[in-house]
DONU-756371 format. One record per residue (C-alpha): x, y, z; residue number from 1. Coordinates in Angstrom, 3 decimals. Example, Ala and Ser with C-alpha at 12.3 -4.5 7.8 and 13.67 -1.06 7.14 Angstrom:
2
+----------+----------+----------+-----+
|       px |       py |       pz | seq |
+----------+----------+----------+-----+
|   12.300 |   -4.500 |    7.800 |   1 |
|   13.670 |   -1.060 |    7.140 |   2 |
+----------+----------+----------+-----+
This chain:
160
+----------+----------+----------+-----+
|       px |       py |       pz | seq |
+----------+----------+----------+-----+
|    6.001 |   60.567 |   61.579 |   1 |
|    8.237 |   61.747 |   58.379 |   2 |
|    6.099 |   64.717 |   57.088 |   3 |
|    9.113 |   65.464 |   54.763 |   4 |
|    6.967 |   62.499 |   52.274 |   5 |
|    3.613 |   63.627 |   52.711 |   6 |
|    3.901 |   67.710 |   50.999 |   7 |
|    4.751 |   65.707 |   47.761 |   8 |
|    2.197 |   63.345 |   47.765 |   9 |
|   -0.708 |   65.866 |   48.516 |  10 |
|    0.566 |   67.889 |   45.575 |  11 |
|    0.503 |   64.773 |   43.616 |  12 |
|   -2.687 |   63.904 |   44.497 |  13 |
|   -4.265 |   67.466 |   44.184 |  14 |
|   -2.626 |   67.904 |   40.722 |  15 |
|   -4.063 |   64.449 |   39.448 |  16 |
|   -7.999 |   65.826 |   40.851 |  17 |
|   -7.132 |   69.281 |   39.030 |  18 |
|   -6.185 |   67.586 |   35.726 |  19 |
|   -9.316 |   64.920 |   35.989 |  20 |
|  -11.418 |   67.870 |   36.452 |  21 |
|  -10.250 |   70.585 |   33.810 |  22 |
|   -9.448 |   67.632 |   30.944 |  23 |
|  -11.638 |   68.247 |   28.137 |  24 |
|  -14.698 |   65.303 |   27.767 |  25 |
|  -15.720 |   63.395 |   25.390 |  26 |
|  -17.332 |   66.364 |   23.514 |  27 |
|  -14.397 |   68.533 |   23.356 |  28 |
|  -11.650 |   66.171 |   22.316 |  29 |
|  -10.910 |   66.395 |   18.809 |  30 |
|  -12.141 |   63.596 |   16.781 |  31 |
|   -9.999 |   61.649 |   14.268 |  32 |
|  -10.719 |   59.490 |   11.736 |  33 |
|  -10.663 |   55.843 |   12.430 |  34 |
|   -7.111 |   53.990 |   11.557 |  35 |
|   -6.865 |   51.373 |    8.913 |  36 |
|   -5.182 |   48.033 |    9.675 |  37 |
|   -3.857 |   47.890 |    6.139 |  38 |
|   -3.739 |   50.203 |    3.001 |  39 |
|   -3.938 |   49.360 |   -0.575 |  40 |
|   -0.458 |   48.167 |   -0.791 |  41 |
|   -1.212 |   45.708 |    1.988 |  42 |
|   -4.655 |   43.941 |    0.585 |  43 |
|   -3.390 |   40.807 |    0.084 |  44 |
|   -2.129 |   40.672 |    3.926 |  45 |
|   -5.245 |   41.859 |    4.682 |  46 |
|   -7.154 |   39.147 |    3.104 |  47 |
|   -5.192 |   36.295 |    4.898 |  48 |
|   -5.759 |   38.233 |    8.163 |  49 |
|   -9.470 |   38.236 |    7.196 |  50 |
|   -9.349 |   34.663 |    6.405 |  51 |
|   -7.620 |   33.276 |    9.580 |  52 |
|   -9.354 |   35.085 |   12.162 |  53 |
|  -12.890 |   34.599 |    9.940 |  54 |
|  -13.976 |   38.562 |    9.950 |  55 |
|  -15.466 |   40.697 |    6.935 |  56 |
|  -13.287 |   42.919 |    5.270 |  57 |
|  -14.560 |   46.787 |    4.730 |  58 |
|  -12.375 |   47.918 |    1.976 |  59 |
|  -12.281 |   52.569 |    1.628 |  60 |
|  -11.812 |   53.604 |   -2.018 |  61 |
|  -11.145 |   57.307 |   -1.046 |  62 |
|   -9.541 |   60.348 |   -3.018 |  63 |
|   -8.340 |   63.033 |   -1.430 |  64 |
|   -9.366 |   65.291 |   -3.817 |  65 |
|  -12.815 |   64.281 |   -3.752 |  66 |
|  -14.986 |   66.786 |   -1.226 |  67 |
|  -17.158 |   63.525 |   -0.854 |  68 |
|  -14.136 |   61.267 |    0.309 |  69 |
|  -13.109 |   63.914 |    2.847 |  70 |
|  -16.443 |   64.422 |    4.139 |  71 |
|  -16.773 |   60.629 |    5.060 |  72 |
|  -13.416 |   61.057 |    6.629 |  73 |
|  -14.372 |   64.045 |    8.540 |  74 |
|  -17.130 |   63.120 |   10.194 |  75 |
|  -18.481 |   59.275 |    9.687 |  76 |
|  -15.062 |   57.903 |    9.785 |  77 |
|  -14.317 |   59.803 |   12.908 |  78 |
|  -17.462 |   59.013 |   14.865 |  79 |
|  -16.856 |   57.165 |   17.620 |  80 |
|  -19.583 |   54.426 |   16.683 |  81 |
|  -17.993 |   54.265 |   13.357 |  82 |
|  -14.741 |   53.650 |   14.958 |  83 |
|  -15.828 |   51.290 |   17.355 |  84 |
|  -17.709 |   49.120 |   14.801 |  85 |
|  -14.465 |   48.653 |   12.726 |  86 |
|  -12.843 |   46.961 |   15.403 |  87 |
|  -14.707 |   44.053 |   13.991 |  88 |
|  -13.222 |   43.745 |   10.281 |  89 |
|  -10.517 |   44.107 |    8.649 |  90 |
|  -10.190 |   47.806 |    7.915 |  91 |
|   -8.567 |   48.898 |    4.600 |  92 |
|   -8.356 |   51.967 |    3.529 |  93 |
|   -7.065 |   52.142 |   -0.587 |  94 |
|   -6.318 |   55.570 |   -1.618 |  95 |
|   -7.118 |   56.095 |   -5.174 |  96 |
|   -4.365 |   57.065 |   -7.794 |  97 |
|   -1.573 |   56.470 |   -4.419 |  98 |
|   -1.799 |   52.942 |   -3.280 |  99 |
|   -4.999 |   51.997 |   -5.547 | 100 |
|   -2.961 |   49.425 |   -8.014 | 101 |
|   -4.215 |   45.849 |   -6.248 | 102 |
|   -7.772 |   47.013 |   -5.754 | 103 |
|   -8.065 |   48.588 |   -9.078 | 104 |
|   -6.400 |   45.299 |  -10.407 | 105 |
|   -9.111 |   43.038 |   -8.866 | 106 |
|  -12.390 |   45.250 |   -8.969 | 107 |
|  -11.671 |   47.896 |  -11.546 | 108 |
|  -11.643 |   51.555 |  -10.929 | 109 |
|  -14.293 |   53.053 |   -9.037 | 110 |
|  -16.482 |   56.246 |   -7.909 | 111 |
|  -15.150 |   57.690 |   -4.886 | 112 |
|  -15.923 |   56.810 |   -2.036 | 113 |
|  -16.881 |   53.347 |   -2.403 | 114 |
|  -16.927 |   51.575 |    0.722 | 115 |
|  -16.412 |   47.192 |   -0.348 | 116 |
|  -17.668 |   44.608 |    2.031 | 117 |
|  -15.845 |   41.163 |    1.506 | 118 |
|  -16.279 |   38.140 |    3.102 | 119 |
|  -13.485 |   36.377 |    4.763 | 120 |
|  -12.871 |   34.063 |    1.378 | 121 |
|  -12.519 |   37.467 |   -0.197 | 122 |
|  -15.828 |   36.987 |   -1.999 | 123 |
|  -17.479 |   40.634 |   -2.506 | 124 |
|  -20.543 |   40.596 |   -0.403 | 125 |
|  -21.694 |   44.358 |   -0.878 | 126 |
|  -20.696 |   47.678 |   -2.901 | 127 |
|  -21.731 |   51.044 |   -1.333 | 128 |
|  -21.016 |   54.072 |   -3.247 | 129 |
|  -21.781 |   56.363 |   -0.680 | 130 |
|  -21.315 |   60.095 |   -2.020 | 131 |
|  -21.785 |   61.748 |    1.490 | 132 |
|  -24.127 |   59.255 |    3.738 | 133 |
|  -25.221 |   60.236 |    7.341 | 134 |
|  -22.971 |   59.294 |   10.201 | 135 |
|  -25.781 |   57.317 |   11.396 | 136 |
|  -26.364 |   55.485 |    8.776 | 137 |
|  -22.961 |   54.602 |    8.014 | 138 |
|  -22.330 |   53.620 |   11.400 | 139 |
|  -25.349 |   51.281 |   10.796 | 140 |
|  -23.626 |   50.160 |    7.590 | 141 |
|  -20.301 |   49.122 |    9.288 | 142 |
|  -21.790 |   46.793 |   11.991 | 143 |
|  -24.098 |   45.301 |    9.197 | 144 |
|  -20.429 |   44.899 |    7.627 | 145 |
|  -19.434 |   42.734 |   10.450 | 146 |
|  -21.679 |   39.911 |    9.353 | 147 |
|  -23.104 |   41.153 |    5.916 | 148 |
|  -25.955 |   38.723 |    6.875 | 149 |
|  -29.377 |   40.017 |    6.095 | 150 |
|  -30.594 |   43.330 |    4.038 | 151 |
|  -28.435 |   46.149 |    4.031 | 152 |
|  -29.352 |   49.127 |    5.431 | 153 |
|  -30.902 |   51.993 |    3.801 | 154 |
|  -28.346 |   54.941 |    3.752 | 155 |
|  -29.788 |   58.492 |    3.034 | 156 |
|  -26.923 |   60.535 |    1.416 | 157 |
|  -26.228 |   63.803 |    2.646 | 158 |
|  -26.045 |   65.329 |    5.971 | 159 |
|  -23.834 |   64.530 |    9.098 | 160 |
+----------+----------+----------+-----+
C-alpha cells in the first residue's frame, strides 16, 4: 500500500470539512443587489429579448442621489426573493440623468424610483412609484410582474 498518497488526501479532505463548517451562511453573506440584464442604453435589446422569449419586462428608474432609490437598492433589490423573482423578466435597470435618454424618450421623465412593468409587445402594463416599499411587498410586486395578470398588490411604503 503507497501511504506516500493518502497524507495529502486526508488533508484535502479535512480542509474541505473545516471550510464547509466555518463558511459564513446564508445570514452572514453580504447581500447585493440583484443584476440587471440590460441598462438604459440597452432597452431596445431588451424589448426584443422580452418579445422572443414572451416574458414581462420590469424596467428601474433609479437615481443615485435619491435616498429612496438607494434604499430599494439596499435592501428590496438585494433580497434574495427579490432576486430570485427577477429571474423571470427582463430586468432593466435605467439610471436617471446617466443612461435615462431612451426611457425618458418613450415615457417621459419620472419620480424616482419608478419601477415599469411592460408586457412582452412593450405595452406598459403597470407604473409603481414606490418611494421606499417593504421588501415584502416588493418581492410580492416582482412575481405579480412576471404575469401582470390580475390586481396588483398593495405595497405599504416605508420600512424594510
Amino acid at each position: 500500500m503507497n501511504t506516500g498518497n493518502l497524507l495529502p488526501a486526508a488533508l484535502l479532505g479535512v480542509l474541505s470539512l473545516l471550510a464547509t463548517c466555518s463558511s459564513a451562511g446564508p445570514a452572514d453573506e453580504p447581500r447585493t443587489p440583484a443584476e440587471p440584464e440590460f441598462d438604459g442604453t440597452s432597452l431596445t435589446r431588451a424589448l426584443i429579448v422580452a418579445d422572443a422569449t414572451g416574458r414581462n419586462v420590469l424596467i428601474e428608474y433609479s437615481s443615485e442621489s435619491c435616498p429612496f432609490s438607494r434604499k430599494m437598492t439596499e435592501r428590496a433589490l438585494s433580497d434574495p426573493k427579490v432576486k430570485a423573482a427577477l429571474a423571470d423578466v427582463v430586468y432593466v435597470r435605467v439610471r436617471k440623468g446617466e443612461n435615462s435618454e431612451a426611457f425618458e424618450a418613450r415615457w417621459g421623465e419620472r419620480k424616482t424610483p419608478t419601477f415599469l412593468v411592460l408586457s412582452p409587445s412593450g405595452a406598459e402594463a403597470s407604473s409603481l412609484v414606490t418611494g421606499s416599499v417593504r421588501t415584502k411587498d416588493f418581492a410580492r410586486f416582482v412575481v405579480w410582474a412576471k404575469t401582470a395578470k390580475g390586481a396588483e398588490p398593495a405595497l405599504k411604503t416605508g420600512g424594510s
